[in-house]
C-alpha positions in Angstrom: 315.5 56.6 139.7 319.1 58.0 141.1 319.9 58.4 144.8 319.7 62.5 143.9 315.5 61.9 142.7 315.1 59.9 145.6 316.2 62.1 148.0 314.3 64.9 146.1 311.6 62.9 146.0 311.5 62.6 150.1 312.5 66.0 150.9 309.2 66.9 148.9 306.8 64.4 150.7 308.1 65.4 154.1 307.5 68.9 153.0 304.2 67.9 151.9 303.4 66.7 155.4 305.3 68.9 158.2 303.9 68.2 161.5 301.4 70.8 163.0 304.0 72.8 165.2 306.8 72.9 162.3 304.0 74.3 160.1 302.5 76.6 163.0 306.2 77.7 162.9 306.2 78.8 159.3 308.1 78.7 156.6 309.1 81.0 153.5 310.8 77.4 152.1 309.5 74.0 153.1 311.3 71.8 151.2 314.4 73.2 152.6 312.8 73.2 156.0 312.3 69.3 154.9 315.0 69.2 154.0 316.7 70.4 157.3 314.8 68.6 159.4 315.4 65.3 157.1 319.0 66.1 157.8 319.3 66.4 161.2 316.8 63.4 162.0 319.4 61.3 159.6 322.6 61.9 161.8 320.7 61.1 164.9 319.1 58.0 163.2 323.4 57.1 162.2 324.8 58.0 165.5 322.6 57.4 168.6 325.2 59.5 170.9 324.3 62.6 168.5 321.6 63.7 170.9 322.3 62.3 174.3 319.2 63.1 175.9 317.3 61.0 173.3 316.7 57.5 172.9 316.4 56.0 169.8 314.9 52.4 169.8 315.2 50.3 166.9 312.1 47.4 167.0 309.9 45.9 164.4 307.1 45.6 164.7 306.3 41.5 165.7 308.8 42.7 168.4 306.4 45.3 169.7 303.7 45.0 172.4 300.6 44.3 171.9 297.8 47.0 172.8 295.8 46.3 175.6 291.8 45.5 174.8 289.7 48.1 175.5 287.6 47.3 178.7 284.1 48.3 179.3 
């Protein structure tokens, strides 16, 4: 599979599964609304600084906490 099919092929699933409020918001294209959205969460993803106001924290997932147990 090239680069070009793989990116295709993830512009289509992410079309195939917009979150409620993009979808709410409409589309006459969603792939290219994918696509879009695809886009700008890539240069964020490269460059942390590209929206200031967000933090972006890179974990996996042994590094993350542990839920709590429910009580009661």
């Amino acid at each position: 599979m090239s680069e070009r099919d793989s990116e295709q092929d993830r512009i289509e699933s992410r079309a195939d599964h917009l979150l409620p409020e993009e979808a709410a918001a409409g589309s006459a294209d969603p792939e290219a609304q994918a696509a879009a959205i695809l886009a700008e969460s890539d240069v964020r993803e490269n460059d942390p600084e590209a929206a200031p106001d967000s933090f972006l924290e890179r974990r996996t997932s042994t590094q993350a906490a542990t839920p709590p147990e429910p009580t009661g």
